[in-house]
LUMLO-17194 format. One line per 5 residues: number of its first residue (from 1); their letters; for each residue z, y, x of C-alpha. Coordinates in Angstrom, 1 decimal, padded with zeros to 4 digits. Each point is the difference from the previous one (the first is absolute). Layout:
N
NUM	a	Z,Y,X ~ ...
***
This chain:
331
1	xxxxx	033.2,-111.1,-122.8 ~ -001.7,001.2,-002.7 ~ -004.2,000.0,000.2 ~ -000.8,003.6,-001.0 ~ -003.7,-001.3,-001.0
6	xxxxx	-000.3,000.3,-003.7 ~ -002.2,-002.9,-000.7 ~ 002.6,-002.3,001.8 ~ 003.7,000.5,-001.0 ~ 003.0,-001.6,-001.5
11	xxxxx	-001.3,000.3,-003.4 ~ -003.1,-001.3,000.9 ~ 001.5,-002.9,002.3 ~ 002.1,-001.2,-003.1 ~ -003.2,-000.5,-001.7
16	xxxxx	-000.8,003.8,-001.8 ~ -003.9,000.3,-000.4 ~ -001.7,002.0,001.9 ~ -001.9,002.5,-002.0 ~ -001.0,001.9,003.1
21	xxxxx	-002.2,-003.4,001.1 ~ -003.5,002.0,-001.0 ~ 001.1,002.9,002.0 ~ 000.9,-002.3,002.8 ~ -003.1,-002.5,-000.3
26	xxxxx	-002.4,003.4,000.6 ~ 002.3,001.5,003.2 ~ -000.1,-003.3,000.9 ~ -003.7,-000.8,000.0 ~ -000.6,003.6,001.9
31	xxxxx	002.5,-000.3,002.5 ~ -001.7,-003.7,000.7 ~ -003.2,001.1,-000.3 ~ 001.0,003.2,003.1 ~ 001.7,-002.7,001.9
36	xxxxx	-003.3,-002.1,000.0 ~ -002.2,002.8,000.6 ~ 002.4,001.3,002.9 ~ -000.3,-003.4,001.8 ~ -003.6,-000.7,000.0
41	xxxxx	-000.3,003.7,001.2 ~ 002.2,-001.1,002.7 ~ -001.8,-003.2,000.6 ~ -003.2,001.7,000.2 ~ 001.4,002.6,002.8
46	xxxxx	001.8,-003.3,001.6 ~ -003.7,-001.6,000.5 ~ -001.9,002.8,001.2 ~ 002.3,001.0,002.7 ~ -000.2,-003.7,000.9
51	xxxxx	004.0,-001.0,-000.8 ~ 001.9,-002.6,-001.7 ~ 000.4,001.1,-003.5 ~ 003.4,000.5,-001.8 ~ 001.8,-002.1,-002.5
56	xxxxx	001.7,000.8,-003.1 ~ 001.7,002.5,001.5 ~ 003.5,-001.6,-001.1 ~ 001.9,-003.0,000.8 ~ 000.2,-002.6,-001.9
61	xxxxx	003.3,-001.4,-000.2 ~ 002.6,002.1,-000.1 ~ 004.0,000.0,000.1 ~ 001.1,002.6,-003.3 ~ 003.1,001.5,-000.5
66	xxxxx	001.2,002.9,-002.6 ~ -000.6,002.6,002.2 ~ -003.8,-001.4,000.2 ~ -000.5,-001.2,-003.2 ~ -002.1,002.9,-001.5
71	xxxxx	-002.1,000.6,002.9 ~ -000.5,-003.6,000.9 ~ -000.3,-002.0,-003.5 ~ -000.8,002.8,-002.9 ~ -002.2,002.4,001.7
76	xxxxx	-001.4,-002.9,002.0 ~ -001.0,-001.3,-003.3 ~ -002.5,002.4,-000.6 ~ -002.3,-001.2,003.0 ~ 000.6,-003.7,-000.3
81	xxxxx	002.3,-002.7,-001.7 ~ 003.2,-000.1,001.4 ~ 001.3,-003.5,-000.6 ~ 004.2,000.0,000.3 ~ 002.1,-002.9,001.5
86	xxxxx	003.3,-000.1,-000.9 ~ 002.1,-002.2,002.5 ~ 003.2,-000.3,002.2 ~ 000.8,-001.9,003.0 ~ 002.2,-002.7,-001.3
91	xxxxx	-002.5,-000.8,-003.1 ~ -001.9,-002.9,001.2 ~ -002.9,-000.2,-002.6 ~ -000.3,003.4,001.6 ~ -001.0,-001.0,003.2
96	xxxxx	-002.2,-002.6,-001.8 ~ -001.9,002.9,-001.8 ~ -000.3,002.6,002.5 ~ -002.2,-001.5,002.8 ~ -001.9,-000.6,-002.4
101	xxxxx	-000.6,003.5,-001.7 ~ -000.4,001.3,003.6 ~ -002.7,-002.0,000.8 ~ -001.6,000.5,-002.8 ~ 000.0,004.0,-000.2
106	xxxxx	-001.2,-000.6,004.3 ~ -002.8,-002.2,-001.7 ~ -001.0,002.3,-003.1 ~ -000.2,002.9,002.9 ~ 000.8,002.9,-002.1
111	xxxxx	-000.5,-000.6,-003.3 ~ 003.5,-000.4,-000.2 ~ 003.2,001.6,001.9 ~ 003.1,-002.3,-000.4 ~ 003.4,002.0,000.2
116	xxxxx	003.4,-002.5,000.4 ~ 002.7,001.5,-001.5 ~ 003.7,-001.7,001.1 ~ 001.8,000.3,-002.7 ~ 003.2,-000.5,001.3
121	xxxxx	-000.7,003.3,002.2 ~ -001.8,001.8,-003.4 ~ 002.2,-001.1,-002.7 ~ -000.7,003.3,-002.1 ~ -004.2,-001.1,000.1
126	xxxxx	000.7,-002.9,-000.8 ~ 002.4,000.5,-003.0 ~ -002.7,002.8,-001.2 ~ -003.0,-003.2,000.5 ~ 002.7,-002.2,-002.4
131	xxxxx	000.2,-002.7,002.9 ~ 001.9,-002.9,-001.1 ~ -001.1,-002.5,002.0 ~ -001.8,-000.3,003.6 ~ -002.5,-000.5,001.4
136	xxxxx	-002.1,002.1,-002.7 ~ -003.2,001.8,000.4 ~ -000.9,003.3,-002.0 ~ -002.9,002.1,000.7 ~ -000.8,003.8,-000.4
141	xxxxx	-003.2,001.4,-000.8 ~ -000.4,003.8,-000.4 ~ 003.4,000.6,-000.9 ~ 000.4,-002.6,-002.6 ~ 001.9,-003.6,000.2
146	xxxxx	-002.0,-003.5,-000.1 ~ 002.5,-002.9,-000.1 ~ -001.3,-002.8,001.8 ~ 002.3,-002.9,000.4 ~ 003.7,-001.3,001.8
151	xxxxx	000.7,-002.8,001.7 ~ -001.8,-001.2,002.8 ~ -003.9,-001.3,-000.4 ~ -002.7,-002.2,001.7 ~ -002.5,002.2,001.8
156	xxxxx	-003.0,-001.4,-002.3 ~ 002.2,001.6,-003.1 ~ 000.9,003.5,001.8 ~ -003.8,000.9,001.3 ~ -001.0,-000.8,-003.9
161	xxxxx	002.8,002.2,-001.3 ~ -001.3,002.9,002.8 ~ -003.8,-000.5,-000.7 ~ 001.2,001.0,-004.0 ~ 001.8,002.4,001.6
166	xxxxx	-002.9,001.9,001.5 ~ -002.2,-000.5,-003.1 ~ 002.3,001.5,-002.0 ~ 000.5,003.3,002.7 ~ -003.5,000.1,-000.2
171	xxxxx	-001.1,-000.2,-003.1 ~ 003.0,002.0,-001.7 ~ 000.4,002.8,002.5 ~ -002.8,-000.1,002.8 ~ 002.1,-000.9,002.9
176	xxxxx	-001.6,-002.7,002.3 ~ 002.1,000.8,003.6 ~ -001.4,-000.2,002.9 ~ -002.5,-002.1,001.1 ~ 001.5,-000.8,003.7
181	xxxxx	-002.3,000.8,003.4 ~ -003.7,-000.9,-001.4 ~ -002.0,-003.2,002.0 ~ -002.5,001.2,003.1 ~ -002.9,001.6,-001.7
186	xxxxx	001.4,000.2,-003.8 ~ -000.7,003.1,-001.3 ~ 002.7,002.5,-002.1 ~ 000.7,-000.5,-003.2 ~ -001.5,002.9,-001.8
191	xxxxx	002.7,001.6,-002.1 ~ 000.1,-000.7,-004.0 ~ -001.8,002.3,-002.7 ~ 002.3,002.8,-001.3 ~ 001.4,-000.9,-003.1
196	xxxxx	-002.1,000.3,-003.3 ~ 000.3,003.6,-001.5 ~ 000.6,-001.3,-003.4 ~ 003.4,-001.9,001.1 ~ 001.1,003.1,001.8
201	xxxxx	-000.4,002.0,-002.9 ~ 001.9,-002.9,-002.0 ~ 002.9,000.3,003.0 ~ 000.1,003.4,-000.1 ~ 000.6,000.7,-003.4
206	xxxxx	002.7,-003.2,-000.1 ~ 001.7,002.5,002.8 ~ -000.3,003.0,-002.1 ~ 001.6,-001.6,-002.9 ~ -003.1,000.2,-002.6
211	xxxxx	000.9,-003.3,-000.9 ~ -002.7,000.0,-002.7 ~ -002.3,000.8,002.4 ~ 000.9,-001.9,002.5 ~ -000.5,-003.5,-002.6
216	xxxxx	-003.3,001.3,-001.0 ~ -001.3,000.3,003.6 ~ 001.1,-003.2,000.9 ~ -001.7,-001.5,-003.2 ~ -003.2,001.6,001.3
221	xxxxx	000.6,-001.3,003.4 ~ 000.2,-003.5,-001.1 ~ -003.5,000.2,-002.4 ~ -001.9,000.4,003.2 ~ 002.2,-002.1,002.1
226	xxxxx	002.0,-002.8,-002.5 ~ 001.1,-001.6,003.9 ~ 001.9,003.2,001.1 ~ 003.5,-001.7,000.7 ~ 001.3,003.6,000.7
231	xxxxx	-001.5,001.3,-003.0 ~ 001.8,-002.6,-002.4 ~ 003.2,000.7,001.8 ~ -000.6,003.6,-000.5 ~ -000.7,-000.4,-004.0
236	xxxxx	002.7,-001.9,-000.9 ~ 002.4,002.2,001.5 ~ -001.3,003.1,-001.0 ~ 000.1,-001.7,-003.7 ~ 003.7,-001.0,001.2
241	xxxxx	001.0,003.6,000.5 ~ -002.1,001.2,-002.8 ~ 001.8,-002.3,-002.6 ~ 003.7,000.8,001.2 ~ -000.3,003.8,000.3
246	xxxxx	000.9,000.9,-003.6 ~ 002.4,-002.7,-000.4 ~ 003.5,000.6,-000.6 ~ 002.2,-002.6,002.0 ~ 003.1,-000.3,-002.3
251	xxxxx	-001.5,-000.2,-003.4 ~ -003.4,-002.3,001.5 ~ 002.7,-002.4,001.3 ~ 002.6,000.1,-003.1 ~ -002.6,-001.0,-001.9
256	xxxxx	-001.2,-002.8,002.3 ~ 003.8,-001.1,-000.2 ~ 000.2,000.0,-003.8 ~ -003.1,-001.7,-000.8 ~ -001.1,-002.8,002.7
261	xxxxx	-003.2,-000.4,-002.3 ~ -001.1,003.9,-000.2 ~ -003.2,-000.1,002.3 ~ -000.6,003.1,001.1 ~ 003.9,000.7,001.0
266	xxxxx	-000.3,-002.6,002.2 ~ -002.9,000.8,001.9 ~ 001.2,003.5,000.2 ~ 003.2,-001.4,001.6 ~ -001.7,-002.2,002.1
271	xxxxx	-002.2,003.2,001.1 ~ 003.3,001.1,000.6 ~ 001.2,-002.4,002.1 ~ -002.9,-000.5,001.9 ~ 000.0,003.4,001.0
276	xxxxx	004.0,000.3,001.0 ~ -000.7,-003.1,002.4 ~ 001.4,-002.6,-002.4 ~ -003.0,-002.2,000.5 ~ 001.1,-004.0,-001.2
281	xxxxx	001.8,002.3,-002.9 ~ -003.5,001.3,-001.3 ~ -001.7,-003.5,000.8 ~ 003.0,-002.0,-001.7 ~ 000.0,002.5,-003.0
286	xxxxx	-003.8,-000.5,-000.7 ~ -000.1,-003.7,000.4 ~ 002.6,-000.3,-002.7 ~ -001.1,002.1,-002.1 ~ -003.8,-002.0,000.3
291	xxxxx	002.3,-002.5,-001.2 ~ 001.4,001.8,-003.2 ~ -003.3,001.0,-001.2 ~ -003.1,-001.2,-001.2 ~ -003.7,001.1,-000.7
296	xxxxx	-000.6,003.9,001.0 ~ 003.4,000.5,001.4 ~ -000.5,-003.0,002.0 ~ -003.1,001.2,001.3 ~ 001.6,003.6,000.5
301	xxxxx	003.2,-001.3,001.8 ~ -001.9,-002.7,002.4 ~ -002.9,003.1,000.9 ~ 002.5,002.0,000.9 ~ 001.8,-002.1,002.2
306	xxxxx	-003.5,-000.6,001.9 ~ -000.6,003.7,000.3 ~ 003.6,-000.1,001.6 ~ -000.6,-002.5,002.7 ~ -003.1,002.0,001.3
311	xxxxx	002.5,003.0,000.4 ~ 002.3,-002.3,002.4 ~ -003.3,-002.1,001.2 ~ -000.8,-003.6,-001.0 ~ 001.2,-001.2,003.6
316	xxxxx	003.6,000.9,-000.7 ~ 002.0,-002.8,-000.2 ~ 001.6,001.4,-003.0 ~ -003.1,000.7,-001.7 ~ -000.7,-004.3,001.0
321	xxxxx	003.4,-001.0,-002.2 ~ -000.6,002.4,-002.7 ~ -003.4,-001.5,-000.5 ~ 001.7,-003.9,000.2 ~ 002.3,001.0,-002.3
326	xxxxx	-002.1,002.0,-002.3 ~ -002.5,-003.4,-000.1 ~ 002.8,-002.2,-001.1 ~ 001.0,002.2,-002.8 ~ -004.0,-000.1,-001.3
331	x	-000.8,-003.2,001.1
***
C-alpha cells in the first residue's frame, strides 16, 4: 500500500524533507481550529437539550492496516496526533509496551489516537516506516513523520515523550485533539483565533512559488512576533528553496567533489541534498566542512547548518547528532 497523501510518502518515510510542512502547518491549524469549534457547538446543543455531551467523536485506539492507513493515521493527523505502535504477537517487549500506550492515549482522552500496526500482517507499512526492530513507536502529525523511540519503555518515560509530543503538534501546526467528554458544569472551549493575516500572506505566497516573497514575509512576520515557531520554520525553508532554485545539480556537486575546501560548493550541495531527502548527507557534509575551514567560512558553514536544522526541526533526532557531532568538531 502506498499512502497517496503527499506530505507522507515513501520519499518522505526514508527521511526526504518536507517542504510542504508550512502548507500543512496552516490546513492543519484550520482544520483543528473547525474541529474545536464544531464540538463546543455540539456541546452547547448537548446541554441545553439537557443530554450527555459527546466525546472526541473517534476512538482512541485503533487496529490499522493498509487498506486503513490513509484514513485512519495521515488524514487523522490533521485533527490530532496519531502516535503509531509497531508490534507483533510473538515480540514480547511488545506486550510490555503496548498496555502501556493504551492506557495512556485512554488517560490523555483525545489528545492523542494510538493506531497498532502488526507488522507481520502490514509488512509493506512497515518496510515504507524503515522498521528494523520492534516494538517501536512513530508518530504522525499533519501528514509528516515524528520518530519517537523503539524498544519497550517505563510508563514515566513514554507520557514524557507524549507530553513533547503534544507541545510540538501544538506549537508547530495547531493541532491539540480532542479534549474528551468535558467535567459537569465545564464550559466549551472557545475555538482558537484565526491565524494572523501576515503568516497567511507569508503561506500563501510560499504556495505560489514567489519564493522571494514568501522569505520577506516571513522576515516581517518574525519582527512583530521573534516567538513564531511556524514562522521560523516557514523562513528557513522558503530561504531553502530560494537558494537551490538556480542551482545547477551536476556542476554545484562536481565542484563540491573536486574541492572539499570550496565553501560555497558545499553548501550548495548540501542544499542539494537536503532537499532530495539525503538528510545525515547535508548534516555530515557541513560538519566536515566546519572542520576544514576557519574564520568567515567557519562562520558561513556552521550558520548554515543551523538554518538547516530549523528546516527539519530541532526535535529531530538527526538534527540532535548533527549538533553532537558538530560541537566536537568546534569544541
Amino acid at each position: 500500500m502506498q499512502p497517496r497523501n503527499s506530505r507522507l510518502n515513501s520519499a518522505a518515510l526514508r527521511g526526504a524533507v518536507d517542504l510542504a510542512a508550512v502548507k500543512a502547518a496552516g490546513e492543519a491549524a484550520q482544520k483543528a481550529e473547525q474541529a474545536r469549534a464544531e464540538r463546543a457547538r455540539q456541546s452547547a446543543a448537548a446541554e441545553e437539550a439537557g443530554v450527555a455531551p459527546a466525546g472526541v467523536g473517534y476512538e482512541l485506539v485503533i487496529d490499522v492496516n493498509e487498506d486503513t492507513f490513509e484514513t485512519e493515521v495521515v488524514q487523522r493527523s490533521t485533527e490530532v496526533p496519531v502516535v503509531v505502535d509497531f508490534w507483533a504477537e510473538w515480540c514480547g517487549p511488545c506486550k510490555q509496551l503496548s498496555p502501556i500506550l493504551e492506557r495512556l492515549a485512554e488517560e490523555y482522552a483525545g489528545r492523542i489516537v494510538l493506531a497498532k500496526i502488526d507488522v507481520d500482517a502490514n509488512q509493506l507499512i512497515a518496510q515504507q516506516f524503515g522498521i528494523q526492530g520492534i516494538p517501536a513507536v512513530m508518530a504522525v502529525v499533519a501528514g509528516q513523520l515524528v520518530p519517537l523511540f523503539q524498544g519497550a519503555e517505563n510508563e514515566a518515560n513514554v507520557r514524557k515523550v507524549l507530553d513533547q509530543l503534544i507541545l510540538v503538534a501544538e506549537q508547530r501546526f495547531g493541532i491539540v485533539g480532542g479534549s474528551g467528554v468535558p467535567a459537569e458544569g465545564a464550559e466549551a472551549a472557545a475555538p482558537q483565533r484565526p491565524e494572523d493575516p501576515a503568516l497567511s500572506a507569508a503561506h500563501d505566497a510560499l504556495d505560489r512559488g514567489d519564493l522571494a516573497g514568501a522569505v520577506q514575509a516571513y522576515k516581517n512576520v518574525l519582527v512583530e512576533q521573534p516567538g513564531n515557531t511556524e514562522a521560523r520554520l516557514g523562513l528557513a525553508q522558503a530561504q531553502l528553496l530560494h537558494r537551490v532554485e538556480g542551482l545547477d545539480p551536476q556542476a554545484v556537486r562536481a565542484a563540491a567533489a573536486a574541492d572539499p575546501k570550496d565553501v560555497a560548493a558545499q553548501l550548495g550541495a548540501a542544499d542539494l541534498d537536503l532537499v532530495g531527502g539525503h538528510v545525515e548527507d547535508a548534516f555530515g557534509r557541513l560538519v566536515v566542512t566546519v572542520g576544514k575551514t576557519f574564520g568567515e567560512d567557519r562562520d558561513a558553514v556552521r550558520v548554515r547548518l543551523l538554518e538547516l536544522f530549523e528546516v527539519i526541526g530541532t526535535e529531530d533526532p538527526r538534527v540532535t547528532a548533527a549538533r553532537q557531532a558538530l560541537a566536537r568538531v568546534l569544541f
